[in-house]
DSSP file (Angstrom, degrees, kcal/mol; ACC not computed):
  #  RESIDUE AA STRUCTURE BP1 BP2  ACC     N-H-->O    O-->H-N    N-H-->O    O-->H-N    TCO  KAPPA ALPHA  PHI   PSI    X-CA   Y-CA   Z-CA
    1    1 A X              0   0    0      0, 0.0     3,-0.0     0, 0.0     4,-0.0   0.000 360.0 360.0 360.0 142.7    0.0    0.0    0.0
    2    2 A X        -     0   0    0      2,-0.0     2,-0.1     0, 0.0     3,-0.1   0.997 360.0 -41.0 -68.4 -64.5    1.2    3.6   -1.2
    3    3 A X  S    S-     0   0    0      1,-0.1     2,-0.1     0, 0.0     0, 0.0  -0.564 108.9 -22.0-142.0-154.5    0.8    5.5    2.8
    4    4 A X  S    S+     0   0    0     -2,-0.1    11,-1.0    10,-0.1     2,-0.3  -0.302  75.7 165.3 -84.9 146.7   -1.7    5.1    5.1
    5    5 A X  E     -A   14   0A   0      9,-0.2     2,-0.3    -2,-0.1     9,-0.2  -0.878  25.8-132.2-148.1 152.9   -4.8    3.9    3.3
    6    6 A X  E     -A   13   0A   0      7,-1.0     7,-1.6    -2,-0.3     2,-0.2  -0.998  23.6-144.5-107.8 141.4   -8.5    2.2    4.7
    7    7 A X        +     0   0    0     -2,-0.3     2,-0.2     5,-0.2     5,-0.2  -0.664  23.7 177.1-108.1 171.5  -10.0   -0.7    3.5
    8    8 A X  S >  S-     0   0    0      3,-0.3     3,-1.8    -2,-0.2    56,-0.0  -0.825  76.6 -17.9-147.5 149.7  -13.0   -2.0    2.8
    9    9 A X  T 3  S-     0   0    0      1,-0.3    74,-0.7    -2,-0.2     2,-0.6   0.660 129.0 -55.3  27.8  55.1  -14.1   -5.7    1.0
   10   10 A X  T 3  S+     0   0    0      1,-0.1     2,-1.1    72,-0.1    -1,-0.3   0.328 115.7 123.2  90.4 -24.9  -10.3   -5.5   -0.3
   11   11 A X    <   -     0   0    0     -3,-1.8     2,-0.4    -2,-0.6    -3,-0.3  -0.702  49.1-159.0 -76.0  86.2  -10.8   -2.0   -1.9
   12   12 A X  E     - b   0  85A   0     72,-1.9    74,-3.5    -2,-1.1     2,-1.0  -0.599   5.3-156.2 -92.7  96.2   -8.1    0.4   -0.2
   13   13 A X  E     -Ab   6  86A   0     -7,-1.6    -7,-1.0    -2,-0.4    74,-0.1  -0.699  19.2-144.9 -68.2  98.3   -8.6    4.8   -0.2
   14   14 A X  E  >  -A    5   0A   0     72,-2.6     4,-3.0    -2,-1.0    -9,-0.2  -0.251  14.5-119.5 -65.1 167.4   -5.5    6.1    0.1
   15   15 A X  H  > S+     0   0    0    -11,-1.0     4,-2.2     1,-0.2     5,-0.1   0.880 118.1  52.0 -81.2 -20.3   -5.1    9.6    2.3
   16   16 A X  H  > S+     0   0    0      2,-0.2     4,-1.4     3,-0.2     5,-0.2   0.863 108.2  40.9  29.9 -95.7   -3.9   10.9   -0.8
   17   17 A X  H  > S+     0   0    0     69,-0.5     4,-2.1     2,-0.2    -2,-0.2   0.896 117.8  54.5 -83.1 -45.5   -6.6    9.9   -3.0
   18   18 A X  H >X S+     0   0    0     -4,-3.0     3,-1.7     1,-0.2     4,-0.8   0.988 103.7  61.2 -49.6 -77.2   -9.3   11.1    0.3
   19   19 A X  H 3X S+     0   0    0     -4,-2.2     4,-1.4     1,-0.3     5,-0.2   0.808 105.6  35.7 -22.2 -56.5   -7.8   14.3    0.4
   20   20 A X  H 3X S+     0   0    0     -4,-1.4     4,-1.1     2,-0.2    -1,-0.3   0.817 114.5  61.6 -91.8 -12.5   -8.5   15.6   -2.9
   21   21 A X  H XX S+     0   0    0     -4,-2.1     3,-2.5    -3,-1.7     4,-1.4   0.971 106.3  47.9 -58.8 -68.5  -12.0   13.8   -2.9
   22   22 A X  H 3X S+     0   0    0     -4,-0.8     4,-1.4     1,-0.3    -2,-0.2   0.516 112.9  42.6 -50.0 -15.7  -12.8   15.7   -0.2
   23   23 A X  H 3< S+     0   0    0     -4,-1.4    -1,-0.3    -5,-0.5    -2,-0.2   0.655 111.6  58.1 -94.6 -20.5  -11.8   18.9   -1.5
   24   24 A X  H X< S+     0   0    0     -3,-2.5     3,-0.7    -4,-1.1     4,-0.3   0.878 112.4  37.2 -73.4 -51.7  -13.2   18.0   -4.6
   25   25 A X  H >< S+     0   0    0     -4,-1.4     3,-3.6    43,-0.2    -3,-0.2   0.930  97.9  82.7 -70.6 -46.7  -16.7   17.5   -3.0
   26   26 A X  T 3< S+     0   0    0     -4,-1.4    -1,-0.2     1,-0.2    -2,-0.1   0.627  91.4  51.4 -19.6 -25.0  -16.1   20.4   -0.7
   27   27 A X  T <  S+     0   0    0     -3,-0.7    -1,-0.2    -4,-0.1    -2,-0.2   0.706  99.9  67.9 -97.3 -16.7  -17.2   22.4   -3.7
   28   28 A X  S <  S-     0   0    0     -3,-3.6     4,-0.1    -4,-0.3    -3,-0.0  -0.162  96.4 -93.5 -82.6-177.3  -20.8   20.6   -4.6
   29   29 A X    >   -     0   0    0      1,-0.1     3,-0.6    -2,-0.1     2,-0.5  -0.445  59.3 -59.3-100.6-164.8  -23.3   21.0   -2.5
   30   30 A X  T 3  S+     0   0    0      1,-0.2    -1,-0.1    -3,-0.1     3,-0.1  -0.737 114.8  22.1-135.2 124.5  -24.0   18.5    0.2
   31   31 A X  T 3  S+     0   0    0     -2,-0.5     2,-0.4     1,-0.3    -1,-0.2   0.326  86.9 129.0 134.3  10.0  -24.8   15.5    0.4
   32   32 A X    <   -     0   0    0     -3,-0.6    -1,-0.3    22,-0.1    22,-0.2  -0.820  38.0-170.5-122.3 132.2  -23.0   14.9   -3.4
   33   33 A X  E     -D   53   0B   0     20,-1.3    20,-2.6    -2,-0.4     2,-0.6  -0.779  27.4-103.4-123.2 171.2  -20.5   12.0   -3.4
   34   34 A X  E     -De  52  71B   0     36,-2.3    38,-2.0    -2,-0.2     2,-0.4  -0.847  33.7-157.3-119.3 125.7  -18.0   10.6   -5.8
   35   35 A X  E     - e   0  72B   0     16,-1.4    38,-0.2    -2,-0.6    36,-0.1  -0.709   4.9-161.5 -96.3  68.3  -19.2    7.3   -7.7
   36   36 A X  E     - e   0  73B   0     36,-0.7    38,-1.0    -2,-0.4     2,-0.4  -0.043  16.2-179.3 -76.6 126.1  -16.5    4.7   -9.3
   37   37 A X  E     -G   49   0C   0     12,-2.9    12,-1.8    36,-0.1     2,-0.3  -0.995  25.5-139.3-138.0 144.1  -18.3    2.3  -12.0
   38   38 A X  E     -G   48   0C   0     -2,-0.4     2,-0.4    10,-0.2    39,-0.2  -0.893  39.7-177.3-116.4 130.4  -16.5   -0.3  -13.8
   39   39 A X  E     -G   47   0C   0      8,-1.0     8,-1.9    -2,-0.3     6,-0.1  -0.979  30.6 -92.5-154.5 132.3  -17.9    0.0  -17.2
   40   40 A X  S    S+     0   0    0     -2,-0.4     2,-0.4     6,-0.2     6,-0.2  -0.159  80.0  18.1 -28.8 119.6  -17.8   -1.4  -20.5
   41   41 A X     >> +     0   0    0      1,-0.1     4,-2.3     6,-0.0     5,-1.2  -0.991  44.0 121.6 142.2-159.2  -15.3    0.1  -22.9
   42   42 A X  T  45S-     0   0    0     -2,-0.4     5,-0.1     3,-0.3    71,-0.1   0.229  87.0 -57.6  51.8-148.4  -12.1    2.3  -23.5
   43   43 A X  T  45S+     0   0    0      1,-0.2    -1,-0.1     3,-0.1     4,-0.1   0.929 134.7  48.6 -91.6 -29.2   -9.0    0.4  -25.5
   44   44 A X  T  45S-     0   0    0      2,-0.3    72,-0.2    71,-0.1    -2,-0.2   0.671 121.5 -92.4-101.7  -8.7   -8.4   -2.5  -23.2
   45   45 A X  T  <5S+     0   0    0     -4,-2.3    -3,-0.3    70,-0.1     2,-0.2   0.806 101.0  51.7 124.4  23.7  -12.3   -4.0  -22.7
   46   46 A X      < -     0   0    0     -5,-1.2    68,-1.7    -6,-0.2    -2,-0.3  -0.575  61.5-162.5 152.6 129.8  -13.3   -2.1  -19.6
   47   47 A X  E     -GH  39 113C   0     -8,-1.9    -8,-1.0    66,-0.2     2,-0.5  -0.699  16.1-134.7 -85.0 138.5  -13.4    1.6  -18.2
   48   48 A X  E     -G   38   0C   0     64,-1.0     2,-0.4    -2,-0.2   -10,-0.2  -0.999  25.0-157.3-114.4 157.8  -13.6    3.2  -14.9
   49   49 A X  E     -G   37   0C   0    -12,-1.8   -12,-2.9    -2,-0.5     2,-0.4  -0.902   4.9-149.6 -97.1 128.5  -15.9    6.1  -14.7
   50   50 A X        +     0   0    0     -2,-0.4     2,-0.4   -14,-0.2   -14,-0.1  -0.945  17.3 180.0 -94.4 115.4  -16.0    8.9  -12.3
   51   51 A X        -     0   0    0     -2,-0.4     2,-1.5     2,-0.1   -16,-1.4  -0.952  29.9-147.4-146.2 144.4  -19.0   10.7  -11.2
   52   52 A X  E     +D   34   0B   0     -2,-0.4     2,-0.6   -18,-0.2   -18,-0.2  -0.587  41.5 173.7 -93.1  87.4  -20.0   13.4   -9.1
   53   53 A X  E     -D   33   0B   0    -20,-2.6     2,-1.6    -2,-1.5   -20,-1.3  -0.876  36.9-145.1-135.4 134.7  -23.6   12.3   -7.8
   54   54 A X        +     0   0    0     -2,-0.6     2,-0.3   -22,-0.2   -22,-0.1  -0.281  61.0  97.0 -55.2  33.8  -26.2   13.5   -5.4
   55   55 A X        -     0   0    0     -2,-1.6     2,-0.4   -22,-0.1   -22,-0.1  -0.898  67.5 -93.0-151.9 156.4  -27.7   10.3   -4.0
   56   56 A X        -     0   0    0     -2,-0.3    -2,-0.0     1,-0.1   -24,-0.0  -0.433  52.4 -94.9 -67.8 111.4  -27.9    7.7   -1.2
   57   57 A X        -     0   0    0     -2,-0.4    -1,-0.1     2,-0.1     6,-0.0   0.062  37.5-123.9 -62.2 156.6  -26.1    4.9   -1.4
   58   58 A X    >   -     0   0    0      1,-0.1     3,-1.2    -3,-0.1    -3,-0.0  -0.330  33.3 -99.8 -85.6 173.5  -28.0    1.8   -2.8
   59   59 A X  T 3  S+     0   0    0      1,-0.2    -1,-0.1     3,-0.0    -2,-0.1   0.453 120.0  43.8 -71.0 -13.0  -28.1   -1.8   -0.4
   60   60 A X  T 3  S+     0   0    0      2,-0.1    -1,-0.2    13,-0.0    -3,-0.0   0.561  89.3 107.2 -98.2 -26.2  -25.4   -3.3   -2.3
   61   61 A X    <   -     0   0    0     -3,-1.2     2,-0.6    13,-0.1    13,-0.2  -0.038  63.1-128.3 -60.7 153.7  -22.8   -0.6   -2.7
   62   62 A X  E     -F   73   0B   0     11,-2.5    11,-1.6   -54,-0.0     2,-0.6  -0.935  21.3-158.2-105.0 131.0  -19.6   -0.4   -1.0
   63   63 A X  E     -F   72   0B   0     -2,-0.6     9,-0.2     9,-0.2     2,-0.1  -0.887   6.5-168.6-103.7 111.5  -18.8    3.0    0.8
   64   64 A X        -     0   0    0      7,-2.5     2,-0.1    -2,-0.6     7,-0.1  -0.305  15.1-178.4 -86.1-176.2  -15.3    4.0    1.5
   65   65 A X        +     0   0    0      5,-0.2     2,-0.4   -59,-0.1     5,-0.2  -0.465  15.1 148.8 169.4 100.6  -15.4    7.0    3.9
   66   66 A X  B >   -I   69   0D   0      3,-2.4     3,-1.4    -2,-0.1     2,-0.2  -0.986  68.6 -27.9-137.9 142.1  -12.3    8.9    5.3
   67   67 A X  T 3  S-     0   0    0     -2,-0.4   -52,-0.0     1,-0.3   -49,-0.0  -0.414 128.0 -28.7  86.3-119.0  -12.1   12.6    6.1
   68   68 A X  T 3  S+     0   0    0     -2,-0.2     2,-0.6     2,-0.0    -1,-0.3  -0.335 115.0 111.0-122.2  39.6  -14.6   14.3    4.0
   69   69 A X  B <   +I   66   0D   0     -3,-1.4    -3,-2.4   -48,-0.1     2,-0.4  -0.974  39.3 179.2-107.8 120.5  -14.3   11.8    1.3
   70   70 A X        -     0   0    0     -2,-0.6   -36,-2.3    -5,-0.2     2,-0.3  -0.994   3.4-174.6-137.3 122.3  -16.9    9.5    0.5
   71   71 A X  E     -e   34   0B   0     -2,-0.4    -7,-2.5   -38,-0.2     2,-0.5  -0.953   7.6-159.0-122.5 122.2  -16.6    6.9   -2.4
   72   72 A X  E     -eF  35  63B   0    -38,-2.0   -36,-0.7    -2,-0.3     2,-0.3  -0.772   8.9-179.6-102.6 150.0  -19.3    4.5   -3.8
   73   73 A X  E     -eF  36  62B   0    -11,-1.6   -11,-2.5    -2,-0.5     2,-0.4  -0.992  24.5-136.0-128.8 126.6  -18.5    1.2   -5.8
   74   74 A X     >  -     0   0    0    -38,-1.0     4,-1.7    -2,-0.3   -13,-0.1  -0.686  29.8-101.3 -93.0 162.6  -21.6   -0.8   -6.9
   75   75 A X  H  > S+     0   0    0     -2,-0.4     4,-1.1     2,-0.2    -1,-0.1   0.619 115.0  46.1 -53.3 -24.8  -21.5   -4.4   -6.5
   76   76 A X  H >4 S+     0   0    0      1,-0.2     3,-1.5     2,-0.2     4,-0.4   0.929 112.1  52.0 -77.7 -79.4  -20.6   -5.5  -10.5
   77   77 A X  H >4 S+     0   0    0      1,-0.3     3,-1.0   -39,-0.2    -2,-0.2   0.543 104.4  63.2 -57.2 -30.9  -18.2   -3.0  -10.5
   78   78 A X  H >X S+     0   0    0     -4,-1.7     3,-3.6     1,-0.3     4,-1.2   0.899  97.0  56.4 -12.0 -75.9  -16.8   -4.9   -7.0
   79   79 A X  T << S+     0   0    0     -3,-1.5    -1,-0.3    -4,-1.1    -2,-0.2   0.249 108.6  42.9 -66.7   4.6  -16.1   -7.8   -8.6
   80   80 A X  T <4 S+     0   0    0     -3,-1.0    -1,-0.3    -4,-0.4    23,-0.2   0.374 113.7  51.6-110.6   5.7  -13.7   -6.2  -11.1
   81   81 A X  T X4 S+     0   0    0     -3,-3.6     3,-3.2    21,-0.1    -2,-0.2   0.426  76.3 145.4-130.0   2.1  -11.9   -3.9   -8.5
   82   82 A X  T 3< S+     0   0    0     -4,-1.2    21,-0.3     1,-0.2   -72,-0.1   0.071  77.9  13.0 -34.0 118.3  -10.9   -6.7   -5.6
   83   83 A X  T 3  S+     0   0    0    -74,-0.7    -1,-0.2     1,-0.1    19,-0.2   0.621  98.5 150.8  99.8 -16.6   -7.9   -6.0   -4.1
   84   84 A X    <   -     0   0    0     -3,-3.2   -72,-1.9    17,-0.2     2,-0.4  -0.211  35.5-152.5 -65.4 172.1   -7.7   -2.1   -5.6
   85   85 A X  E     -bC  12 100A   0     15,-0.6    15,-2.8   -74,-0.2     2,-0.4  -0.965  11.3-149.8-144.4 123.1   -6.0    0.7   -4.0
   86   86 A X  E     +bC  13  99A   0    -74,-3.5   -72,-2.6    -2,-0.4   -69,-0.5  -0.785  31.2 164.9 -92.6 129.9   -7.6    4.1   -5.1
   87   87 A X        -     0   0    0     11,-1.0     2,-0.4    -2,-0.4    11,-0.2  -0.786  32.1-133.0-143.3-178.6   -5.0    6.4   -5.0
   88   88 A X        -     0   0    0     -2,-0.3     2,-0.4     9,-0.2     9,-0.2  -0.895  21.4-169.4-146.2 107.8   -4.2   10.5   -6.4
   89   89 A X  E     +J   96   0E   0      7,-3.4     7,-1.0    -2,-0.4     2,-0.3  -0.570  17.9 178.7-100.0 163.2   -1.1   11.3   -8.0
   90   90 A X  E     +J   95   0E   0     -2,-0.4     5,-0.2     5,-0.2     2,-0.2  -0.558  28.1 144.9-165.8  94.9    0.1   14.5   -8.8
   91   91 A X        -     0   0    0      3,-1.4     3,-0.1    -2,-0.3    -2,-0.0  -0.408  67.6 -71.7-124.0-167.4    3.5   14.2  -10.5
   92   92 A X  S    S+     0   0    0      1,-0.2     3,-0.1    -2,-0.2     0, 0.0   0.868 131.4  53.2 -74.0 -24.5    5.6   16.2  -13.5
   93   93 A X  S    S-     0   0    0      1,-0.3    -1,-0.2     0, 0.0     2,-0.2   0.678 125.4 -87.1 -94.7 -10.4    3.1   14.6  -16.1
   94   94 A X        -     0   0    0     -3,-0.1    -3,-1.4     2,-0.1    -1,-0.3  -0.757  41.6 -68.5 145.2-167.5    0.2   15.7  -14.3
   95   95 A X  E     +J   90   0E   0     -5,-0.2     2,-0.3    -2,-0.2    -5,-0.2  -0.751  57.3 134.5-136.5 137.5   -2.5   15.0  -11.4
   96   96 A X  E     -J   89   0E   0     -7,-1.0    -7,-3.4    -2,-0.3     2,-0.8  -0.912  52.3-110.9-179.2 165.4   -5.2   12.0  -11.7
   97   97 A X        -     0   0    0     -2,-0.3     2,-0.4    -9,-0.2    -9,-0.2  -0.841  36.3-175.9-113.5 133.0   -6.4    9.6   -9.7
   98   98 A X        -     0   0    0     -2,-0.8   -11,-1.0   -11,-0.2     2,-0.9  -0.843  21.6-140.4-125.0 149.2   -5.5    5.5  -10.7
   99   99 A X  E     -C   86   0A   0     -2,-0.4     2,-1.2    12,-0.3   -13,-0.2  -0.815   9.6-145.7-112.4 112.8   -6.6    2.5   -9.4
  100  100 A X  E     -C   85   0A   0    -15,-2.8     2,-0.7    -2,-0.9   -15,-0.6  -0.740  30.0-167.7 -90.9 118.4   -3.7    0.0   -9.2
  101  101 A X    >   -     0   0    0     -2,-1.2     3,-3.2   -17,-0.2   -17,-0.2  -0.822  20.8-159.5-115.2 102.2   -6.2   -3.2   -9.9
  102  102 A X  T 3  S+     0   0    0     -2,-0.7    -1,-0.2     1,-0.3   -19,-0.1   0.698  94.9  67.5 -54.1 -17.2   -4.7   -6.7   -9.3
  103  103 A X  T 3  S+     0   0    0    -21,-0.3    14,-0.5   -23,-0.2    -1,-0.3   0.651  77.5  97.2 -22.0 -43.4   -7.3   -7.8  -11.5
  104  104 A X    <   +     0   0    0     -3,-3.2    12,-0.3     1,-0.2     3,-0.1  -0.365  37.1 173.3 -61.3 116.5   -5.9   -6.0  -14.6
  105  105 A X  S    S+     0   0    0     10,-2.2     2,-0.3     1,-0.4    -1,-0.2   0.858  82.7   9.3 -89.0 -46.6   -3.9   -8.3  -17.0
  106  106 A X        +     0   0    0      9,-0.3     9,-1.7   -62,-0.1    -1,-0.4  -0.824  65.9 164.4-130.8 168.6   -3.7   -5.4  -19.4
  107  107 A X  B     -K  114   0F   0     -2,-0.3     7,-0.3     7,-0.3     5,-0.0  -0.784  33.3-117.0-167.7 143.6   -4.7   -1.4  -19.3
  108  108 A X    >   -     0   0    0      5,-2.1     3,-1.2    -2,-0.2     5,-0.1   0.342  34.4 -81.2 -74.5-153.2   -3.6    1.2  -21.6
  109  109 A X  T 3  S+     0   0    0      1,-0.2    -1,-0.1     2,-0.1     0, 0.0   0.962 120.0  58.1 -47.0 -55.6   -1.5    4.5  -21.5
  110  110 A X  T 3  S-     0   0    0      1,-0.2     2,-0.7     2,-0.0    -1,-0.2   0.326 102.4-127.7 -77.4  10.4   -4.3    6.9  -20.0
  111  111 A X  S <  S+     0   0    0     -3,-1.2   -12,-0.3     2,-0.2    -1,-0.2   0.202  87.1  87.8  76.9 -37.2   -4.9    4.6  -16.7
  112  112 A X  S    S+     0   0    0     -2,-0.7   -64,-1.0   -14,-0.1     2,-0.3  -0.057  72.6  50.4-124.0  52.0   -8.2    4.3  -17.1
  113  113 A X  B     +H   47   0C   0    -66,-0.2    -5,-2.1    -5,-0.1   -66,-0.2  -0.834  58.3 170.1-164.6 133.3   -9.2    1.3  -19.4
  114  114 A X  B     -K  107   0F   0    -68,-1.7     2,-0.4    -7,-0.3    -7,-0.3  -0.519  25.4-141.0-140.7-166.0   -7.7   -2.0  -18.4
  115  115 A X        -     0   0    0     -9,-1.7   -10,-2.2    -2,-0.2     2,-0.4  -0.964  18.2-153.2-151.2 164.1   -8.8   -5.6  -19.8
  116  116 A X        -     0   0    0     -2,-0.4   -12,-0.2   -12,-0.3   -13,-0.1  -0.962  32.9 -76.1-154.1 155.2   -8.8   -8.5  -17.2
  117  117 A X              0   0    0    -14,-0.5    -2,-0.0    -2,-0.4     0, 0.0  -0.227 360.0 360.0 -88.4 136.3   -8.3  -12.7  -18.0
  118  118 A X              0   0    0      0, 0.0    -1,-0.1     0, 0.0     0, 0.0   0.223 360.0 360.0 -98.8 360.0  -11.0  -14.1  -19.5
C-alpha cells in the first residue's frame, strides 16, 4: 500500500486519494458523493468512470469514507476492482487519480481502461 490507506471488502482509499476527494466534494453541495463504476469500454475492454452524484447509497454498494471523502462502488463493478488501491497522483506529467487493480492483465497508457483474463 502507497501510505496510510482504509480498506473495505479489499478496496483500499488512500489519504492521498481522500484528500483531494474531499476537497473535490467540498465544492458541490451537500450530500453529493464521488461514484466509481467499472464500465464497458475504452482500449483494453473495460473503463472506470467517475461521477459526481447526489444520491444515497444503494443496499449493495460499498462506501469507503475517510475525512470528508466519500466513495461508492456498486457491487458489479466490485467484482472487477478486488484487491484495488484508489490512490491520487500529482507528479511532472500531471495530477489524476488510478486505481492499481490486481485484477488487470492489461490497461492502456491513459490509466483508465484495463482488460482482465477471460
Amino acid at each position: 500500500m502507497s501510505d496510510a490507506a482504509v480498506a473495505s471488502h479489499d478496496v483500499v482509499l488512500t489519504d492521498r486519494a481522500a484528500k483531494r476527494i474531499g476537497r473535490i466534494l467540498s465544492k458541490q453541495s451537500e450530500g453529493t458523493v464521488l461514484r466509481i463504476v467499472v464500465a464497458g469500454g475504452g482500449c483494453s475492454g473495460f473503463q472506470y468512470e467517475y461521477k459526481l452524484v447526489k444520491e444515497s447509497p444503494a443496499n449493495d454498494d460499498l462506501v469507503l469514507a475517510k475525512g470528508d471523502a466519500t466513495v461508492l462502488i456498486d457491487s458489479l463493478s466490485l467484482e472487477f476492482m478486488g484487491g484495488a488501491e484508489i490512490d491520487y497522483v500529482d507528479d511532472l506529467i500531471g495530477q489524476s487519480f488510478q486505481i492499481k487493480n490486481p485484477n488487470a492483465v492489461a490497461s492502456c497508457g491513459c490509466g483508465t481502461s484495463f482488460a482482465v483474463a477471460s
